[in-house]
C-alpha positions as CSV (number, residue, x, y, z in Angstrom):
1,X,54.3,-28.9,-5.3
2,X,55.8,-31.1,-2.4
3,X,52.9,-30.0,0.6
4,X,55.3,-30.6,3.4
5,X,57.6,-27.9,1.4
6,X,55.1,-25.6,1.0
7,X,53.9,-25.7,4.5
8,X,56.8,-24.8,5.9
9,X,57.4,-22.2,3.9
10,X,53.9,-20.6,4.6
11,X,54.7,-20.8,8.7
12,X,58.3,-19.2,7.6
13,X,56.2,-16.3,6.4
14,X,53.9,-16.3,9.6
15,X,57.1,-16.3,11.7
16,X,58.7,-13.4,9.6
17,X,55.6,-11.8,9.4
18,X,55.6,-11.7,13.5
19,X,58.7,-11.0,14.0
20,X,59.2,-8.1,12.0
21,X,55.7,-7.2,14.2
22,X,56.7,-7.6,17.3
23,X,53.5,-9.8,17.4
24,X,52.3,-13.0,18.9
25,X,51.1,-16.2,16.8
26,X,47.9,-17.5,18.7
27,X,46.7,-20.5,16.3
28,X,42.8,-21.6,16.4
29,X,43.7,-25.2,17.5
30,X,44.4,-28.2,15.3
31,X,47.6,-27.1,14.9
32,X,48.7,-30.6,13.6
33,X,46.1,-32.3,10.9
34,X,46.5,-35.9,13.0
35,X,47.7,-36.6,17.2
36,X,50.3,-38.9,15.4
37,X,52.0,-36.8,13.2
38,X,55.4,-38.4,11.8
39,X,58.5,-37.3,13.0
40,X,59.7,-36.0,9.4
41,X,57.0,-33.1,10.0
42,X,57.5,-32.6,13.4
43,X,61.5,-32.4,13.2
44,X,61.2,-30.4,10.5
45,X,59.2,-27.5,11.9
46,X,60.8,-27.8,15.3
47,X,64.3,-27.0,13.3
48,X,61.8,-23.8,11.7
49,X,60.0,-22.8,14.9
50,X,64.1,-22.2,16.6
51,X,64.9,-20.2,14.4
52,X,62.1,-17.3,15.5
53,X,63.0,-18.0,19.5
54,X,61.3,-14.4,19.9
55,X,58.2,-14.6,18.5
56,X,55.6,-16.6,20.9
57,X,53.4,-19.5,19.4
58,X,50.6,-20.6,21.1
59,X,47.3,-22.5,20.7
60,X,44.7,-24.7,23.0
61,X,43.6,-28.5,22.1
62,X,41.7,-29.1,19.4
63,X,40.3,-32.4,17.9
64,X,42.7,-33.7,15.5
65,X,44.9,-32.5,18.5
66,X,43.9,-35.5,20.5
67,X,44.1,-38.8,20.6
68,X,40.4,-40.6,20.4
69,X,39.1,-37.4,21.6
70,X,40.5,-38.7,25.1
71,X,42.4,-35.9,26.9
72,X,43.8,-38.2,29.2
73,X,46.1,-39.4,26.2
74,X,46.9,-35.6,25.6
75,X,50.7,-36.8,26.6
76,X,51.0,-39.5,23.9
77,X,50.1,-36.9,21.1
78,X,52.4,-34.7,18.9
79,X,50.8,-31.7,20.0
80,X,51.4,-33.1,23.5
81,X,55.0,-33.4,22.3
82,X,55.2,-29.7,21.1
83,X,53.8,-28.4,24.5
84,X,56.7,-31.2,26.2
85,X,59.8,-28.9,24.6
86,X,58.3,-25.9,24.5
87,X,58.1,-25.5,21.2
88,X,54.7,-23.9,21.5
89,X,52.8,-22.8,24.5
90,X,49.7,-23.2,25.7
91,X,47.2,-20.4,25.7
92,X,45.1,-20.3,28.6
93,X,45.3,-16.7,29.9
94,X,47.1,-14.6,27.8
95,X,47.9,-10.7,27.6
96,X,49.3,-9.0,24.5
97,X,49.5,-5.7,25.3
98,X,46.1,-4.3,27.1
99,X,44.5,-7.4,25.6
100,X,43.4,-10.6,27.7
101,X,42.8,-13.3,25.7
102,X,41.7,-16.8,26.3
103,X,41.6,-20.0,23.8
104,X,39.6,-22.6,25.2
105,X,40.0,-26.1,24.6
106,X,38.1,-28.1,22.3
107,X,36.7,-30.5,25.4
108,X,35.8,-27.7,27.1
109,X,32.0,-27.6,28.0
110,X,31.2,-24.1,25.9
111,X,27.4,-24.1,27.6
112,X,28.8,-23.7,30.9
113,X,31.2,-21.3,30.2
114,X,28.8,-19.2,28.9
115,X,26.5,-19.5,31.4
116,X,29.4,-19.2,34.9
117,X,28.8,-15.3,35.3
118,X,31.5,-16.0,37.5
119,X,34.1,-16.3,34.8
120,X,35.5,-12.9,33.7
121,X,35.8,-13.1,30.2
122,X,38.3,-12.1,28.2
123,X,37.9,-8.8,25.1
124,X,39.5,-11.7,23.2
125,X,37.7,-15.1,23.3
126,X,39.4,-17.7,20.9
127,X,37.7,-21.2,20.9
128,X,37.7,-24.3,18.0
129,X,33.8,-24.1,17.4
130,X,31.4,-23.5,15.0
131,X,28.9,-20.4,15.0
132,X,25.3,-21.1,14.6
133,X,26.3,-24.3,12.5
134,X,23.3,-26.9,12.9
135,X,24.3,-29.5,10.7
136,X,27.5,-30.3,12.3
137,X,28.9,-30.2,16.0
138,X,25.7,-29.9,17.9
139,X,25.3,-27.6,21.1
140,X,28.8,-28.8,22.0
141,X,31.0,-27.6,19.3
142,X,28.8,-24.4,18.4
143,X,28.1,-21.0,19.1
144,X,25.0,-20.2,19.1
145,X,23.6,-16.3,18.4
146,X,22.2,-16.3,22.3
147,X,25.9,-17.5,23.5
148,X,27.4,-14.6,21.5
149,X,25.0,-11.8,22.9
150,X,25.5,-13.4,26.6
151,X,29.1,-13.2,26.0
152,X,29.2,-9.9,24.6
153,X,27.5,-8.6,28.1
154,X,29.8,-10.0,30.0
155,X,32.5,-8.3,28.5
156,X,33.8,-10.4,25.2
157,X,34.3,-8.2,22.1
158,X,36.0,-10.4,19.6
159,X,35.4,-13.6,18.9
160,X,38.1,-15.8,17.0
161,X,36.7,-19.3,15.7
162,X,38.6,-22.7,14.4
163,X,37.1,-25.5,13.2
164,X,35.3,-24.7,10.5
165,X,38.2,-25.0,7.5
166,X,36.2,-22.3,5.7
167,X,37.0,-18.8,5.4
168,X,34.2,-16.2,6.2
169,X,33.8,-12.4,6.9
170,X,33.7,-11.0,9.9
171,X,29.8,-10.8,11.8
172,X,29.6,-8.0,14.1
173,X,26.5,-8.4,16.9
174,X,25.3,-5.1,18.4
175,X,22.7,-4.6,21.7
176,X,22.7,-2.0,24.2
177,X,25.2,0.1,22.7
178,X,28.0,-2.7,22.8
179,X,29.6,-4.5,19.9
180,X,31.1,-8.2,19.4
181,X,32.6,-9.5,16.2
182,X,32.8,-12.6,14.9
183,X,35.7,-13.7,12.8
184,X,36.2,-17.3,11.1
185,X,39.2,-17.4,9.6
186,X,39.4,-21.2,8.2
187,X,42.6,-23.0,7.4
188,X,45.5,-21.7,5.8
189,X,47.3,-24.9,4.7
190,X,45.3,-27.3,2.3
191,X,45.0,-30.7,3.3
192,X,44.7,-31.7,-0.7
193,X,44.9,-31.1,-4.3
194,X,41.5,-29.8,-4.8
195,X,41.3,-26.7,-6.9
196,X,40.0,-24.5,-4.1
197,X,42.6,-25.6,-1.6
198,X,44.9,-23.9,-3.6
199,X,43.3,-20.4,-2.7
200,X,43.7,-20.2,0.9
């Protein structure tokens, strides 16, 4: 199959899908696979994303978002682009019905959110981490168990996580009579040809 085809016809679904919902699209970050996308991809789902000027699209920086990690080049980025025209929004604080929902950046210091009591937290917490991953990302690209309790005291009860490209099921936490689930979606566009690419 031609990828770029089959792409766009798996965000025309996504746009139906909300649409027909009523709903809005809040993406995990990493939107965009690279910060220099060509401008064959862009263009083309630019002419897609007009078609569905109802349905709202938005998603936070993530770290193919950016150029060299350096979010003072956020402005010379395709993502940077997309937020230019409007073409997507920026999620900082967002309410969908009687749902706040925040989707932090992927520079943003995850540690000391956690720990500013001062923050009010969203129900809905959407970030482009890892959960309890040691091998990769480190204290700064992971959620750790104690970060998920501590957030679920201060009032978070679902917990949406990018990054990791692989799909698992929902984790639900439970202290003190209050509940938090975890839920790692993955990707749902293949990057390649390998076999289990095809299944997402």
């Amino acid at each position: 199959d031609n990828i770029l085809e089959t792409h766009l016809q798996k965000w025309k679904q996504i746009f139906q899908m909300a649409s027909d919902c009523d709903a809005t699209i809040v993406v995990l970050s990493d939107l965009l696979d690279s910060c220099d996308t060509n401008y064959k991809v862009i263009n083309a789902f630019i002419k897609l994303r007009k078609q569905y000027p109802e349905v709202i699209l938005t998603t936070a920086w993530g770290n193919h978002d950016e150029k060299n990690g350096n979010v003072m080049l956020r402005e010379e980025t395709a993502l940077g682009n997309l937020f230019e025209t409007e073409t997507v929004v920026h999620t900082n604080n967002l309410s969908v019905g009687y749902n706040n929902i925040q989707n932090l950046d992927y520079s943003e210091d995850i540690l000391a959110y956690v720990e500013n009591k001062e923050i009010k937290k969203p129900r809905i917490l959407c970030a482009h981490l890892f959960y309890d991953n040691a091998f990769y990302g480190g204290v700064q690209h992971n959620i750790t168990p104690e970060m998920a309790y501590s957030l679920m005291e201060q009032g978070v009860e679902y917990i949406f996580l990018g990054h990791d490209h692989k799909n698992y099921q929902p984790l639900t936490l439970e202290r003190n009579g209050k509940t938090l689930t975890i839920h790692r979606p993955g990707a749902i566009f293949r990057k390649k040809r390998a076999g289990y690419e095809f299944n997402r």
